[in-house]
VOGU-3710 file (C-alpha; in Angstrom, 3 decimals, decimal comma):
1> xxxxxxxxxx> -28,717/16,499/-11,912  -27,537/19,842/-13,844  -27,289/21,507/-10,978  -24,962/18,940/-9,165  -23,249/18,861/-12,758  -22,743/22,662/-12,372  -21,014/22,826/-9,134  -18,860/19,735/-9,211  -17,611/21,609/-12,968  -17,073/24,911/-11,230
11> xxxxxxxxxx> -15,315/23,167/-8,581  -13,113/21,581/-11,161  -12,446/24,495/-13,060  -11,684/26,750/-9,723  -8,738/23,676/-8,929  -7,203/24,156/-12,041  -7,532/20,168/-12,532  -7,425/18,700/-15,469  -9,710/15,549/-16,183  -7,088/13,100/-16,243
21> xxxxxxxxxx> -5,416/15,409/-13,178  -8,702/14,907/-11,025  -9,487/11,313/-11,775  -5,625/10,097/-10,747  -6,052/12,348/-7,158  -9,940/10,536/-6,903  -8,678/6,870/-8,352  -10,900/6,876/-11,195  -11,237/7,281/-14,764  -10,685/10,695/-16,538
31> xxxxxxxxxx> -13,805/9,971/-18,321  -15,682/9,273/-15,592  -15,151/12,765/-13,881  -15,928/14,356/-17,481  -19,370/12,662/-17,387  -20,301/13,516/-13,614  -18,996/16,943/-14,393  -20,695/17,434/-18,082  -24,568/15,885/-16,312  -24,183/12,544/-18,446
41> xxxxxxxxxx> -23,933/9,980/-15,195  -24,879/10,706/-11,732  -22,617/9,144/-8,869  -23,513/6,302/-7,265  -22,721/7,702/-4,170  -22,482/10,433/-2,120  -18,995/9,498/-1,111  -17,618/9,841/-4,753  -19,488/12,914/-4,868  -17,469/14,388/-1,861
51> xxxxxxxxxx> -14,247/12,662/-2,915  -14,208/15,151/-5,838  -15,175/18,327/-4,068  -12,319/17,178/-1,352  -9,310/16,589/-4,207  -10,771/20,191/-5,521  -10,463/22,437/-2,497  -14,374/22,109/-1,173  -15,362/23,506/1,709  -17,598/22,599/4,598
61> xxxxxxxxxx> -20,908/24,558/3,271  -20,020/23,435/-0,371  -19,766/19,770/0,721  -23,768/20,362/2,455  -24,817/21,701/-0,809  -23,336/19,006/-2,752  -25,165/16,833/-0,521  -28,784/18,383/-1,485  -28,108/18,332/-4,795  -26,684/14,542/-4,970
71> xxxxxxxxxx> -29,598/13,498/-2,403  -32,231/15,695/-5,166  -30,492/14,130/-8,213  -30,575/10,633/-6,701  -34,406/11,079/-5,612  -35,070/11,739/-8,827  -33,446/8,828/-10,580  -35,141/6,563/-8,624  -38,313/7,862/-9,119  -37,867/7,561/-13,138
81> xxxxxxxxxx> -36,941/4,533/-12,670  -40,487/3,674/-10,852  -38,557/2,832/-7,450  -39,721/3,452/-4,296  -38,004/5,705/-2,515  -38,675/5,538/1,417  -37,752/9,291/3,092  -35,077/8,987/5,049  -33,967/10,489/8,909  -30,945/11,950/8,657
91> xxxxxxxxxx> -28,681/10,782/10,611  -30,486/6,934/11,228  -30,282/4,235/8,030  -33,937/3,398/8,988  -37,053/4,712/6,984  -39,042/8,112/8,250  -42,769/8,190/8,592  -42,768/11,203/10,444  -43,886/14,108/9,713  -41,836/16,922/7,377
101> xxxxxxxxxx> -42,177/19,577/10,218  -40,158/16,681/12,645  -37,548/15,679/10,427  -33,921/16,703/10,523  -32,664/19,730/11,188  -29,714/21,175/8,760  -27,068/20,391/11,331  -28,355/17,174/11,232  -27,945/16,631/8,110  -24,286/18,488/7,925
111> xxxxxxxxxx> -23,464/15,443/10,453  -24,597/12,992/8,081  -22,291/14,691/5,346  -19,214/14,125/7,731  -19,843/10,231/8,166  -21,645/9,759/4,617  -18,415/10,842/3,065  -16,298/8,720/5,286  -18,369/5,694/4,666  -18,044/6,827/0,406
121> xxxxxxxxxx> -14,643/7,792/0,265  -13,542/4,172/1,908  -15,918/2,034/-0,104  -14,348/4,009/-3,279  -11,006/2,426/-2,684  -12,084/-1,075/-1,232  -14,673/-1,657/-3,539  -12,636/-1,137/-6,876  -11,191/-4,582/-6,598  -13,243/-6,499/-4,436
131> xxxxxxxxxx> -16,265/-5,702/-7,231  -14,072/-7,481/-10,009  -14,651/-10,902/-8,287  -17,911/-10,674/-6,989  -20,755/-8,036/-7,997  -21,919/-6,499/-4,182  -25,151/-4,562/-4,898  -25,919/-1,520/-3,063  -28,926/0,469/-2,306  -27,467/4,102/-3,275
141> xxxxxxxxxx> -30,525/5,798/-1,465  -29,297/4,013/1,514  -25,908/5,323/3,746  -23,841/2,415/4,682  -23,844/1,550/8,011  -21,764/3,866/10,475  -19,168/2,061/12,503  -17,427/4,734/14,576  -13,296/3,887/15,748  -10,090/2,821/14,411
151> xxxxxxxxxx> -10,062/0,867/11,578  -8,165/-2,430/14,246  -6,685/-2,384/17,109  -4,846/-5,291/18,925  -2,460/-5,382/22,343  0,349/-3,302/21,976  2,921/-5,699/19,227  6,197/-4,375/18,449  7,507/-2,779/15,119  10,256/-4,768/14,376
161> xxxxxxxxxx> 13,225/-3,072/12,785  13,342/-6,069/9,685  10,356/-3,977/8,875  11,394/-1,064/7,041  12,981/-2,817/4,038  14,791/-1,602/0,768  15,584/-3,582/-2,641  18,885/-3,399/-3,128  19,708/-2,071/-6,677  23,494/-2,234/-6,850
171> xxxxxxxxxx> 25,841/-4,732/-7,193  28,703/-2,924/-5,794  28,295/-4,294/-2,449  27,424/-0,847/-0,945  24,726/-0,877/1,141  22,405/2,615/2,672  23,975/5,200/4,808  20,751/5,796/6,272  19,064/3,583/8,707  17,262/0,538/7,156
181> xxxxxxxxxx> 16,169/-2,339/8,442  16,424/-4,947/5,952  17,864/-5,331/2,508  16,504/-7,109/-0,754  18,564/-8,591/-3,371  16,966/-7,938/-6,613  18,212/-5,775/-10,357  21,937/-6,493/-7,989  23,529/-8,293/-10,790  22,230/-11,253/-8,607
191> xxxxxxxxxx> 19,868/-12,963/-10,877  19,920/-16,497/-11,971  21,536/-15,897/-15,197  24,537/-14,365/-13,826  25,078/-16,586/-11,118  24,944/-19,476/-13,173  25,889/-18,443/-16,879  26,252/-22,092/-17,948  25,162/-25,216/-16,454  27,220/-26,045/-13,655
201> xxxxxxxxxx> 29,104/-22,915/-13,506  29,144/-20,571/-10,988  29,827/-16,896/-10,565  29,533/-15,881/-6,986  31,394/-12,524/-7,041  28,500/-10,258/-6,804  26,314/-11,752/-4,940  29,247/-12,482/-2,166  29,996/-9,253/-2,055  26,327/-7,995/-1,229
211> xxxxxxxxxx> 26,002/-10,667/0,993  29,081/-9,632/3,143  28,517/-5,464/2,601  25,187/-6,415/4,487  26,519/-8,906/6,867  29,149/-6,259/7,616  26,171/-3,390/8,677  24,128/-6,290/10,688  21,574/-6,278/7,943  19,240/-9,649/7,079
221> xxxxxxxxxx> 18,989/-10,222/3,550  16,199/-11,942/1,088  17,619/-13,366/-1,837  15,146/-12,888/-4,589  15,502/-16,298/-7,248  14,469/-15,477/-11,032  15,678/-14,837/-14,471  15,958/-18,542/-15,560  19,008/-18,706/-17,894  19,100/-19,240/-21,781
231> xxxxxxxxxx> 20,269/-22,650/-21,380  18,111/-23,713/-19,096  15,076/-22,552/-21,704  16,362/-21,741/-24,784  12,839/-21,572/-26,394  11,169/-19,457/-24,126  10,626/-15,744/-24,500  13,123/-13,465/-23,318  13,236/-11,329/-20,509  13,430/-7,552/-19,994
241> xxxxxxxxxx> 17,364/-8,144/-19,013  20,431/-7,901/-21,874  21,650/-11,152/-20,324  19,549/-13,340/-22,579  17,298/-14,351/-19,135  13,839/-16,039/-20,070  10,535/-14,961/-18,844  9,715/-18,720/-17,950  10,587/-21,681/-15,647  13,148/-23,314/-16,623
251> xxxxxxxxxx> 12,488/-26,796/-19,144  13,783/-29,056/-16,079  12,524/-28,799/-12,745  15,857/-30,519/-11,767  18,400/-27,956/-12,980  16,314/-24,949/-10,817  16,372/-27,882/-7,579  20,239/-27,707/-8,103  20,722/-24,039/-8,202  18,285/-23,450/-5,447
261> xxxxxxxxxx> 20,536/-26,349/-3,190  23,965/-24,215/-4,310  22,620/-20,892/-3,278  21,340/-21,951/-0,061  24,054/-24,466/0,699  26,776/-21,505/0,210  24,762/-18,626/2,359  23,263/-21,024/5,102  23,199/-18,626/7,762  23,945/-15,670/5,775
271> xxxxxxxxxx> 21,208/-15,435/3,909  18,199/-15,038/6,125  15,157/-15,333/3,917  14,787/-16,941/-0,248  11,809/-15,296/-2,356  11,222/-18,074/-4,947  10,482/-16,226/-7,483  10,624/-12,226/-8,099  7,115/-11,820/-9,683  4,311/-13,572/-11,253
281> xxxxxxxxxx> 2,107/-13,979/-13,805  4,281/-11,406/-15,888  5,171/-11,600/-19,849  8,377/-10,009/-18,362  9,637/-12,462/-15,158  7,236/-15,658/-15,423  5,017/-17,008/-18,063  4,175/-20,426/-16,596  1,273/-21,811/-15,172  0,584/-21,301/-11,028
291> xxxxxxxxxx> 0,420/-25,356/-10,818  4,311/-25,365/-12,389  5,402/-22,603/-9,920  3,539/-23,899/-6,650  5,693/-27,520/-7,863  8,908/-25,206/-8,329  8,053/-23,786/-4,243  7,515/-27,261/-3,134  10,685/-28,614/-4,698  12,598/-25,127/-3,653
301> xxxxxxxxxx> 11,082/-25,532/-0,261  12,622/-29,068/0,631  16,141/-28,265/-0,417  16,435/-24,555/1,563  15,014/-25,892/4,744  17,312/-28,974/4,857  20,495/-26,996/3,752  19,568/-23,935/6,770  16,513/-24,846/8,448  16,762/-21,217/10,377
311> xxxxxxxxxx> 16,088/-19,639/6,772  12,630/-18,074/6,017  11,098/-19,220/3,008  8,704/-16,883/1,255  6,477/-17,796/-1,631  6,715/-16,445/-5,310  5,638/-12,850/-5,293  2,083/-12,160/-7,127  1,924/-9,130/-8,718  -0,613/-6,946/-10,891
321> xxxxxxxxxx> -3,420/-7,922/-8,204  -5,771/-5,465/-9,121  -6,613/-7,318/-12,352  -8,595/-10,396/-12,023  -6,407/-12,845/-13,966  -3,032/-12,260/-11,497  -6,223/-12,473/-8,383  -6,535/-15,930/-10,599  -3,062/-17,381/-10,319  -3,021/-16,604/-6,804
331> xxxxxxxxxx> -5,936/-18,696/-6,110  -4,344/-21,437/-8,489  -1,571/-21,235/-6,989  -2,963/-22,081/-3,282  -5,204/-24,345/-4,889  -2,053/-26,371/-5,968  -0,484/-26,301/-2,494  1,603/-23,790/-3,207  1,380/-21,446/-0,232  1,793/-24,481/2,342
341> xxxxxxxxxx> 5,866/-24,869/1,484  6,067/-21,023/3,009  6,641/-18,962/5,951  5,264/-16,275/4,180  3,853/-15,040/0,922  5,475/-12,083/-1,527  2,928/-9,685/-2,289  3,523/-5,914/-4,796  1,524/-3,233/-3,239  1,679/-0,995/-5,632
351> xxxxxxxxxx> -0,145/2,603/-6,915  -3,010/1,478/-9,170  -2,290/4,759/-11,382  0,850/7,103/-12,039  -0,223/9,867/-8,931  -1,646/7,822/-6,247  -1,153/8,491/-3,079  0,327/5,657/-0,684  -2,888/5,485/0,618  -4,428/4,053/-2,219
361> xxxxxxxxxx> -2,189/0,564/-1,349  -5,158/0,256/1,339  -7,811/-0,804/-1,644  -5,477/-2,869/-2,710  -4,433/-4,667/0,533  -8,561/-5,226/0,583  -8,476/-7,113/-2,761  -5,274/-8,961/-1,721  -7,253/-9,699/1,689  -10,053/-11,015/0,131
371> xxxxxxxxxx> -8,332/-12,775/-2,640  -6,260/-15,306/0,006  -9,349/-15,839/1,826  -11,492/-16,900/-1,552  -8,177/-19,356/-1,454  -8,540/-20,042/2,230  -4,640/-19,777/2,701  -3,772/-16,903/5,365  -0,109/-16,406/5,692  2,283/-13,556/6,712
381> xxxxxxxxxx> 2,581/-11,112/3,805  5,688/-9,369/2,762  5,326/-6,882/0,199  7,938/-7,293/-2,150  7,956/-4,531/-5,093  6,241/-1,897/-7,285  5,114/-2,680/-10,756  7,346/-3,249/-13,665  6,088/0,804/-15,147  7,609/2,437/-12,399
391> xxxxxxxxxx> 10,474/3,789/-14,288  7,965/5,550/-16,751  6,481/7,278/-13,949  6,931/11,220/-13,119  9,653/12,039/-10,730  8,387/13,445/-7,586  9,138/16,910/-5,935  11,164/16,486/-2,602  8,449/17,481/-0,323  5,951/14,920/-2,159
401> xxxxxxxxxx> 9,234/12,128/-1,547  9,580/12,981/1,733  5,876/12,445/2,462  5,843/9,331/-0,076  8,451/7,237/1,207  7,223/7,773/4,954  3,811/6,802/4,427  5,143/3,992/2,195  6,041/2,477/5,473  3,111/3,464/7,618
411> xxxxxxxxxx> 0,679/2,007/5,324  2,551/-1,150/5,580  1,446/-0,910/9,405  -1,835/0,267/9,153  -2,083/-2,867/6,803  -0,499/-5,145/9,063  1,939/-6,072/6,691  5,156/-7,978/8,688  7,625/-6,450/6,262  8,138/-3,542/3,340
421> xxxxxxxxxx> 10,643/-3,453/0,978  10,646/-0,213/-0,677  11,805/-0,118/-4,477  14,257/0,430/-4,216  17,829/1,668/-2,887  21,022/2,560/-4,969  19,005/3,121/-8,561  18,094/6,596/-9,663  15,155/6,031/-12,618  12,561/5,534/-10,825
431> xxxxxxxxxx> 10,248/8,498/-9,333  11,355/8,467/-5,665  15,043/7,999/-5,394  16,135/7,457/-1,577  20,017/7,255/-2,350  22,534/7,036/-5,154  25,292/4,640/-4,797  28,144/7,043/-3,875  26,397/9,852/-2,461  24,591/10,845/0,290
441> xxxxxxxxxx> 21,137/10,245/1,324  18,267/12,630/-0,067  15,562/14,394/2,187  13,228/11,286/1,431  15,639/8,973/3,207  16,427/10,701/5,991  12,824/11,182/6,851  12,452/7,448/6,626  15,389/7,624/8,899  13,733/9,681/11,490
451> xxxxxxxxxx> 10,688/7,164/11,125  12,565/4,703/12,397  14,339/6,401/15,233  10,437/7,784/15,877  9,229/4,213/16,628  12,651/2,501/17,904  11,311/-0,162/20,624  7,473/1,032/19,731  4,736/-1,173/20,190  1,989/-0,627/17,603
461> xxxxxxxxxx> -1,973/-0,294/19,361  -4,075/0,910/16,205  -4,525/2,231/13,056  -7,991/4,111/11,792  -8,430/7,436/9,417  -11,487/10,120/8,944  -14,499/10,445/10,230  -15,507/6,925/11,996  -11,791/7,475/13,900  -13,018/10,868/15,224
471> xxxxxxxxxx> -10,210/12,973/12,551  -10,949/14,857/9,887  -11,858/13,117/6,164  -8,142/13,337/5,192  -6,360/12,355/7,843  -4,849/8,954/8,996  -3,255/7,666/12,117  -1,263/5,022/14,146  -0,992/4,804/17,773  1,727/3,972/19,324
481> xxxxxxxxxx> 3,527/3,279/22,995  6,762/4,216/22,724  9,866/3,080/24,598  10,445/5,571/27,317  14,133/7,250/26,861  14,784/7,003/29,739  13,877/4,071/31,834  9,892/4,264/33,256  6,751/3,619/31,349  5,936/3,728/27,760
491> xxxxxxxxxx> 4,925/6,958/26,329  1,554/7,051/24,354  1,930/8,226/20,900  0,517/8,895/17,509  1,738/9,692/14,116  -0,962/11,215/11,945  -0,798/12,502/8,434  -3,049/13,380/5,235  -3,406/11,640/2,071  -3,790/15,467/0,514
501> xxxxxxxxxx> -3,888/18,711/1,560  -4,021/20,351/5,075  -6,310/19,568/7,956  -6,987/21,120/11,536  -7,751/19,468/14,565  -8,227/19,841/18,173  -5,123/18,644/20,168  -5,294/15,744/21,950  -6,188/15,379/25,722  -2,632/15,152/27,427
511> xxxxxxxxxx> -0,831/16,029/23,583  2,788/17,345/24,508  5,210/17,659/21,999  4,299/17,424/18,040  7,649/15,712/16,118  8,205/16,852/12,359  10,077/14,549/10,092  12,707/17,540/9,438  13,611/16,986/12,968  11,769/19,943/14,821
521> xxxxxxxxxx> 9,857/19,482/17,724  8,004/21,880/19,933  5,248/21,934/22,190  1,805/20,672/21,131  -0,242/23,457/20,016  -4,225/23,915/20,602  -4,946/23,477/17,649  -2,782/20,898/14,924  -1,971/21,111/11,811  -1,875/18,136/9,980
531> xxxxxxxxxx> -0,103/18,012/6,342  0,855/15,101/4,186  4,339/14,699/6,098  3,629/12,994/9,420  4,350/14,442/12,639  4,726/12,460/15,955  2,249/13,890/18,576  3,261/12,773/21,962  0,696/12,594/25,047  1,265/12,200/28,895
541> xxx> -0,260/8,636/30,323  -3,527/10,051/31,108  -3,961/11,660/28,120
//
């Protein structure tokens, strides 16, 4: 075990790292890292092993002598531990009884690094959450099984333009210059509170003026309901807001029933879609109980559907879902009925630490996956928002945006998610901004632009990443058939990207032309080079 301590240190130091640098890049603890790297814990796995010699620059030979070492260490923590410890073929999860002189060969076992670390690197991010509700043991001397492709694949489905959503920061009434798809009401000046300062009375300037700026640029909007007003709970704790909102359902069921009838009776048919409630559990947005919101959704429910039965209901948006108590309320909530009043349910995807990649929101959409089915509710998911910390986070250089707010929206597809709304548009404190109200669009937002324009009238096929996909440990793709420009057949395409760093690859049989999100394109070299902006890599039919 020194000896794996040793490299993975000199590793570490050679990156320049620091601990808590490392950890946020692997999605662990800072401490953790210091004790694999000081010889106090061994991994559990190769995978982590290779995670951390990835995020620090590793190399292919390194990676095989991380291997032996990790494989030594482990072999001899079991045999302190008195276990039996069956040789294994490299290459096959099935015990060896051969002889030393067949076993494998070193390329043999430099294959077994490549799909080892695949197997690792994805059980590191699914298994962070889905552990938290139920213990899954596994045999560390044993590689998990290998199951080469994409990571789905279905009949070619369309990406609808509603997709590519944006939360709508501004209550100005100006709505993005750049091309969006969707728009969010929420931190518009539209909250509960405002609309209805006293009981009874309405203020509907704001929010009629966001509703017609995005009626006026053919955009659907979701009305987001929360921020219960003072004097409908003037006992309950206060909200983040300096409008005296409360962080609770209101005291009477009835006077929420009548604001949710106004609101819907005014906008039927302009509003297109009601979140019932912008985020729960929170100390900051909702306090209550899941039974007192899933009766809040029921009641809601009714009233929208009879006042514009074409509107699209979506449930109260969980948040915080990789801690067990929010992965708690959801289940409460569906075990009070509440998901049944819905079209579909509010979700935050959102990074688990300050640093993560987009990429992370995969371990996440695991634990959210898992969570619904413990509840045995399955409905459309909408992901809704970030976390509440997001302001405190760093800002992010443009060519870490750019790549950011892209992927934001290609993780959303390789999740299967039917629609993203990015936090948000129009603010400028948060880490990402996409556009200031008044000014133009950054770099970030026009390569979500080009996105868009990519995958106009595309049908989505798959989505996979590293080695059991055939690509590089880094890299992720989605396939695509594209709507031919001009008249004829759809053109097969994929967009591929890292989660860090650069990769090479073969081209693809039949690859063509190789899109960047700057708006260059040229002809697809032998050999690509994939970075963490995606690139559009178009093939002929057969290819």
């Amino acid at each position: 075990m020194p000896d794996l301590a040793g490299r993975l240190h000199e590793l570490k130091q050679r990156s320049g790292l620091s601990y808590a640098g490392l950890a946020t890049r692997c999605g662990i603890s800072a401490s953790a890292v210091h004790r694999y790297c000081r010889g106090q814990v061994l991994p559990d796995s190769y995978g982590m092993v290779e995670r951390i010699a990835r995020v620090c620059g590793a190399g292919r030979d390194e990676l095989a002598e991380l291997y032996r070492l990790w494989e030594h260490a482990d072999a001899a923590r079991s045999t302190a531990r008195g276990d039996a410890v069956p040789e294994r073929v490299i290459g096959d999860a099935v015990a060896d009884t051969e002889p030393a002189a067949r076993r494998a060969s070193p390329r043999q076992r430099l294959r077994v690094v490549r799909w080892l670390g695949a197997v690792g690197c994805l059980l590191a991010v699914v298994m962070v959450g889905a552990t938290a509700s139920s213990p899954v043991r596994h045999n560390a001397a044993r590689p998990e099984q290998n199951v080469p492709g994409p990571a789905w694949s279905q009949y070619p489905a369309a990406v609808p333009g509603s997709f590519y959503g944006v939360t709508v920061n501004s209550g100005s009434g100006a709505m993005p210059t750049f091309r969006v798809g969707a728009v969010r009401l929420w931190d518009s000046g539209s909250r509960w509170a405002l609309v209805e300062p006293e009981r009874g009375r309405y203020d509907w300037s704001v929010l009629d003026r966001l509703v017609d700026g995005a009626r006026q640029v053919h955009l659907p909007v979701l009305y987001t309901f929360g921020g219960t007003p003072s004097w409908a709970a003037p006992d309950a704790p206060p909200g983040p807001y300096t409008d005296g909102s409360r962080a609770a359902p209101p005291d009477a069921v009835d006077d929420w029933v009548r604001f949710v009838r106004a609101v819907a009776t005014r906008y039927a048919g302009r509003i297109t879609a009601y979140e019932l409630w912008v985020l729960a559990p929170s100390p900051h947005f909702f306090t209550g109980d899941a039974a007192t919101l899933a009766r809040m959704t029921q009641r809601a429910s009714a009233v929208i559907r009879r006042a514009d039965p074409r509107a699209t209901v979506v449930c109260p948006s969980i948040g915080k879902l990789w801690e067990p108590p929010s992965r708690r309320f959801l289940r409460d909530f569906a075990a009070a009925g509440g998901y049944q009043y819905c079209d579909a349910a509010g979700v935050k995807l959102y990074p688990r630490h300050e640093g993560d990649t987009p990429e992370t929101f995969v371990g996440l959409g695991h634990v959210i996956d898992r969570t619904f089915h413990e509840a045995g509710v399955h409905p459309p998911l909408w992901d809704t928002g970030t976390t509440y910390r997001i302001p405190e986070d760093r800002p992010l250089d443009q060519a870490h945006a750019i790549a950011y707010a892209a992927r934001f929206y290609l993780i959303g597809m390789y999740l299967r998610y039917e629609r993203m709304y990015f936090y948000n548009w129009g603010g400028t404190k948060i880490p990402l901004v996409l556009q200031a109200v008044g000014g133009g669009p950054t770099a970030a937002a026009r390569a979500v632009d080009r996105l868009q324009r990519w995958l106009t009238g595309a049908r989505i096929t798959s989505c996979g990443h590293g080695h059991q996909d055939g690509l590089p440990g880094q890299v992720w793709e989605c396939r695509y058939l594209l709507a031919a420009p001009h008249g004829g057949g759809p053109v097969p395409a994929v967009i591929r990207w890292t989660e860090s760093g650069t990769a090479a690859m073969p081209a693809d049989r039949g690859a063509r032309t190789v899109r960047s999100l700057d708006g260059t394109s040229g002809p697809a070299p032998r050999t690509l080079r994939i970075t963490e902006q995606p690139v559009l890599i178009t093939l002929s039919s057969a290819g």
